[in-house]
N, CA, C and O atoms as a GROMACS GRO file, in nm:
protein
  260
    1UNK      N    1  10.257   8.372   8.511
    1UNK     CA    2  10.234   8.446   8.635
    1UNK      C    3  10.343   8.550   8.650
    1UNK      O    4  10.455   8.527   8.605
    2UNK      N    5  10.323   8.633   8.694
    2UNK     CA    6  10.397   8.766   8.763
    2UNK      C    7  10.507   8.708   8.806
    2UNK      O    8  10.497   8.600   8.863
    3UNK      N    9  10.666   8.782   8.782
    3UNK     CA   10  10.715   8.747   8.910
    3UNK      C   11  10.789   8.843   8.982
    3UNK      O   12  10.904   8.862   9.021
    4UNK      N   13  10.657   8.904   8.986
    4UNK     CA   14  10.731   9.043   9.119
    4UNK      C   15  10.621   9.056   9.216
    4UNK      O   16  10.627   9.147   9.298
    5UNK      N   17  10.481   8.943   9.215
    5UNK     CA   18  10.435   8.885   9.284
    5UNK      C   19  10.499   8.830   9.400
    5UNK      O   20  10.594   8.752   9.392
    6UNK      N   21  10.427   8.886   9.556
    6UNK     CA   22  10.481   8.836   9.666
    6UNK      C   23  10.348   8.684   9.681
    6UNK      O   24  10.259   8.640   9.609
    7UNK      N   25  10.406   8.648   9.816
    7UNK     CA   26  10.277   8.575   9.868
    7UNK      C   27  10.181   8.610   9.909
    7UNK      O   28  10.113   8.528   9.970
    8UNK      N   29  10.142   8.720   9.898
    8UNK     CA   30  10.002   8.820   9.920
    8UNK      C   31   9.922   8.851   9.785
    8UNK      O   32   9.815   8.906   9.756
    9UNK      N   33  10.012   8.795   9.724
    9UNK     CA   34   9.937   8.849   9.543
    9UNK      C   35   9.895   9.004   9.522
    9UNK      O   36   9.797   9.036   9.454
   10UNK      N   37   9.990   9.106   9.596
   10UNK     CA   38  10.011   9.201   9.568
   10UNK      C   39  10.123   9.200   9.492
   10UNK      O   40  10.182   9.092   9.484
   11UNK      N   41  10.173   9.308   9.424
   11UNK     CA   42  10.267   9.348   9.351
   11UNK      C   43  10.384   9.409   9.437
   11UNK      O   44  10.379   9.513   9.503
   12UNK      N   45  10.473   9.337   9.426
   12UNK     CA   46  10.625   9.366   9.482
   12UNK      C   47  10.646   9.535   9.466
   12UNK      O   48  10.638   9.580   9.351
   13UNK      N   49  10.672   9.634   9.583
   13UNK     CA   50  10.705   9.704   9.560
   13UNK      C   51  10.521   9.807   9.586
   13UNK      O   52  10.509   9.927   9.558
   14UNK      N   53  10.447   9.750   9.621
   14UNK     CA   54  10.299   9.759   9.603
   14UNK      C   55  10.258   9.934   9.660
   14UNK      O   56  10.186  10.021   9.610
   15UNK      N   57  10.358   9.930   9.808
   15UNK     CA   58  10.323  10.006   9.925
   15UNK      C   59  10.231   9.999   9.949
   15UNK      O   60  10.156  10.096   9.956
   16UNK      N   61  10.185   9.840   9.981
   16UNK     CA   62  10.065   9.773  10.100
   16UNK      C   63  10.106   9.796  10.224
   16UNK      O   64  10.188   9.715  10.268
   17UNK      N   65  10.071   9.883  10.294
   17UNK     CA   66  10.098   9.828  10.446
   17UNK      C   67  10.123   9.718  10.511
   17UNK      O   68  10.030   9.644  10.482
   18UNK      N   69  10.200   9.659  10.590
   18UNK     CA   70  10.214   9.554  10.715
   18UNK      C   71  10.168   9.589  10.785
   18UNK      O   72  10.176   9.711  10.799
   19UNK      N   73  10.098   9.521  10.869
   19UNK     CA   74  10.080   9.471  10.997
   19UNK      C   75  10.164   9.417  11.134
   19UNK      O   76  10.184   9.310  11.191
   20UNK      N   77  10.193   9.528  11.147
   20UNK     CA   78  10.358   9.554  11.243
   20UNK      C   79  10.283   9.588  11.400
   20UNK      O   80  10.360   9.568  11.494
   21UNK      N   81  10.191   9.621  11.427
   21UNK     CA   82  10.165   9.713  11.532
   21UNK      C   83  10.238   9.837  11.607
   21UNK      O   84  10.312   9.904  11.535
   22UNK      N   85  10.228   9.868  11.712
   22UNK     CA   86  10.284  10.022  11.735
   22UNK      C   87  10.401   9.970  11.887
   22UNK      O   88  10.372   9.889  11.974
   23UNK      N   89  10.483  10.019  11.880
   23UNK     CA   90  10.528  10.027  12.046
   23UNK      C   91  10.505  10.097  12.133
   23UNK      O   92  10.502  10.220  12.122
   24UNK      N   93  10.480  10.026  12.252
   24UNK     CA   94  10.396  10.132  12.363
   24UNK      C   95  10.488  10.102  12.525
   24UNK      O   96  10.557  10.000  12.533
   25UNK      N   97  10.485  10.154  12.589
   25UNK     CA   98  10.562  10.133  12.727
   25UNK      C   99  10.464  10.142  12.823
   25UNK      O  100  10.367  10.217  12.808
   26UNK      N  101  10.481  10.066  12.930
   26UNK     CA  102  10.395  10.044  13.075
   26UNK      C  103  10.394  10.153  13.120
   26UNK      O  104  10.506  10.205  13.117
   27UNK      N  105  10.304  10.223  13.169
   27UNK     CA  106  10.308  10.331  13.283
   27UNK      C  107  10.345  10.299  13.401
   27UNK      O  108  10.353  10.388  13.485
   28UNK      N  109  10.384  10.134  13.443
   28UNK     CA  110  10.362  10.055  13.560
   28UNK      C  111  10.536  10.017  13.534
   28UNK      O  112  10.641  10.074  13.566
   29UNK      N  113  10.519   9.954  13.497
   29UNK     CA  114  10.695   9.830  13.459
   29UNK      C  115  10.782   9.894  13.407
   29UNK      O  116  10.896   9.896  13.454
   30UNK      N  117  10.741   9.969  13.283
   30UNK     CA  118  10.818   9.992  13.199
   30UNK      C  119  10.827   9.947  13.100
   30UNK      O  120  10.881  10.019  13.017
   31UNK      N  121  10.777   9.799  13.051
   31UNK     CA  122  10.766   9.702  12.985
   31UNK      C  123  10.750   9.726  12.812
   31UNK      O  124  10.634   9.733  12.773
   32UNK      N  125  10.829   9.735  12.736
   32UNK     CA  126  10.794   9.763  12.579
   32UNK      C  127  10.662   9.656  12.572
   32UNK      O  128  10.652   9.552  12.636
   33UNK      N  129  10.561   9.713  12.473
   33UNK     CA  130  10.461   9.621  12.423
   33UNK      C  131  10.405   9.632  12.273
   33UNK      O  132  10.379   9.742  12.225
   34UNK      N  133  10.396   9.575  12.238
   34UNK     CA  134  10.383   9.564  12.073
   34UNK      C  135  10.229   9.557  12.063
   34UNK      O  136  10.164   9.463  12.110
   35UNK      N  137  10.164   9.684  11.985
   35UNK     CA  138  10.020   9.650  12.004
   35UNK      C  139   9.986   9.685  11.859
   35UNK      O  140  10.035   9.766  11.780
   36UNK      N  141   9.866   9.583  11.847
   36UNK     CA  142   9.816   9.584  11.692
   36UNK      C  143   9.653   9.619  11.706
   36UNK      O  144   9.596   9.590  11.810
   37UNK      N  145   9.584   9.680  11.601
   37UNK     CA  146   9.479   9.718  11.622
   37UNK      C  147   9.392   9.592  11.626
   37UNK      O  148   9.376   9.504  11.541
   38UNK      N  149   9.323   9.612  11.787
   38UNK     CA  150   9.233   9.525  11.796
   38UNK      C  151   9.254   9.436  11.881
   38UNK      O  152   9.184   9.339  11.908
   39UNK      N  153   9.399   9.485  11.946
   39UNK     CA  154   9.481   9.392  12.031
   39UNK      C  155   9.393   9.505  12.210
   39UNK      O  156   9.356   9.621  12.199
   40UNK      N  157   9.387   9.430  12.331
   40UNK     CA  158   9.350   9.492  12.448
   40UNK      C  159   9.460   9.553  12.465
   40UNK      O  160   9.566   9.493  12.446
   41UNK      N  161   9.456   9.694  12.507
   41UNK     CA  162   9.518   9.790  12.564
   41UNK      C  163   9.562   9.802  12.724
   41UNK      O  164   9.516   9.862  12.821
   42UNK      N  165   9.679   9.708  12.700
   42UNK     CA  166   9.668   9.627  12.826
   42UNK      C  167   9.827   9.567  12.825
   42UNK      O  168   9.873   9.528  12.718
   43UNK      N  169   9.923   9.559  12.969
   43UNK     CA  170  10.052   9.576  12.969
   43UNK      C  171  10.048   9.391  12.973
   43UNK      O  172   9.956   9.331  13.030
   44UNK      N  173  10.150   9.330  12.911
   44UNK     CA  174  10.134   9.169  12.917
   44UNK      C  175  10.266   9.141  13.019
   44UNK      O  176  10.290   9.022  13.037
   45UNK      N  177  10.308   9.189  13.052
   45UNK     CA  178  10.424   9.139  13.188
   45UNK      C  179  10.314   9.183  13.354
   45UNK      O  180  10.304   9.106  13.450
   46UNK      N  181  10.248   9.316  13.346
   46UNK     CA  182  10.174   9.312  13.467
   46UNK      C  183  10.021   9.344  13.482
   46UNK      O  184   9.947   9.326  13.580
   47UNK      N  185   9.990   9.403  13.339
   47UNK     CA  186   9.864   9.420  13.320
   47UNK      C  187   9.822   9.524  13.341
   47UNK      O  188   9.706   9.548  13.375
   48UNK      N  189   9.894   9.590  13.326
   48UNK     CA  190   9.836   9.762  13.399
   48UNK      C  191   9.782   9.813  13.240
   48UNK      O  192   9.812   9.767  13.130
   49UNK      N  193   9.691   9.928  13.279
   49UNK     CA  194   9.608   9.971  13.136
   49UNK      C  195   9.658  10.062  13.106
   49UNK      O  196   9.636  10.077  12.986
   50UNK      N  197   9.764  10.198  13.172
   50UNK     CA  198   9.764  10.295  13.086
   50UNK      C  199   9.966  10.262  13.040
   50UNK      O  200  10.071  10.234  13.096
   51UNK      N  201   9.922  10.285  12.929
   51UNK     CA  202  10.074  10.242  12.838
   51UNK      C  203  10.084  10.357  12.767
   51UNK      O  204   9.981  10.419  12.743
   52UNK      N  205  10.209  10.406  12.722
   52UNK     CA  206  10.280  10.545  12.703
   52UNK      C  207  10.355  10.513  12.531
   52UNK      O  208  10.467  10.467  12.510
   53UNK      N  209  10.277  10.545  12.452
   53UNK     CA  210  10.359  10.534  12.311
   53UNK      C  211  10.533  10.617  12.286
   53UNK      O  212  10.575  10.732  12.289
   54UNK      N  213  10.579  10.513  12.267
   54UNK     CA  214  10.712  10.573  12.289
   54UNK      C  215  10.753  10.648  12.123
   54UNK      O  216  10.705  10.615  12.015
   55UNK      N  217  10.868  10.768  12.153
   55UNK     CA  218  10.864  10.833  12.070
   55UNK      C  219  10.918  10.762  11.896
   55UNK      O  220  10.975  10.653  11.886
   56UNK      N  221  10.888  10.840  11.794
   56UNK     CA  222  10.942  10.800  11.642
   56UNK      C  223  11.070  10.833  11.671
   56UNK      O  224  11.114  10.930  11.733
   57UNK      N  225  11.138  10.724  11.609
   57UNK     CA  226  11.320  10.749  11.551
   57UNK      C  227  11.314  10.819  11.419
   57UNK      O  228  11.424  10.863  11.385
   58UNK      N  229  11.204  10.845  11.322
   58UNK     CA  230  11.228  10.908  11.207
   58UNK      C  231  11.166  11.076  11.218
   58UNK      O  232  11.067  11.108  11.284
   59UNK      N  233  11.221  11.139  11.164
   59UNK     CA  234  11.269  11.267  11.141
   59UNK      C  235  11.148  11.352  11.107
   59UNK      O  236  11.134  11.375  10.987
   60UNK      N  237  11.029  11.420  11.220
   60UNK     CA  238  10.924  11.465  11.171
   60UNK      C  239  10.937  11.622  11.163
   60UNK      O  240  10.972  11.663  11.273
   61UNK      N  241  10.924  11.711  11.086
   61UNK     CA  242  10.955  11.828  11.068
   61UNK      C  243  10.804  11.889  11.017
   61UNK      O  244  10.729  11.835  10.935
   62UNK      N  245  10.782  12.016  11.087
   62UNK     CA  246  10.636  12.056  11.082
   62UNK      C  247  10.698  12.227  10.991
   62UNK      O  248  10.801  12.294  10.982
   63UNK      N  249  10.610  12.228  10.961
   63UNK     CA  250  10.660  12.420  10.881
   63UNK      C  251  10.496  12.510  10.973
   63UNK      O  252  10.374  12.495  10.972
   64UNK      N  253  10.585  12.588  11.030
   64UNK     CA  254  10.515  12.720  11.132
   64UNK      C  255  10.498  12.809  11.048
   64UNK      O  256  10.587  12.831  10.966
   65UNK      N  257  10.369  12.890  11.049
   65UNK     CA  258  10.362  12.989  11.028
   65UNK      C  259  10.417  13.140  11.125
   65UNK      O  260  10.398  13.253  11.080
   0.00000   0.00000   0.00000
């Protein structure tokens, strides 16, 4: 057997995606929320529906014409 085999029986190093979900903030609380596709769009400390994706820490650079 492989051994650069993970426990997914992908190949170590594969660049399979995780399943991390996104961070999003309450429009209501404030509340960080961790949402995964497929998860209700929906605040879990008060329940309010509209939640605010908070910004990337990594470095996005666009080229303008």
């Amino acid at each position: 057997m492989n051994t650069n085999t993970q426990t997914t029986g992908a190949p170590a190093g594969s660049g399979l995606p995780v399943m991390r979900g996104v961070e999003y903030r309450c429009g209501d609380c404030g509340a960080r929320n961790m949402i995964k596709g497929g998860d209700p769009v929906r605040c879990r400390q008060c329940g309010f529906r509209i939640l605010y994706k908070t910004r990337t820490k990594r470095l996005i650079q666009f080229e303008a014409r």
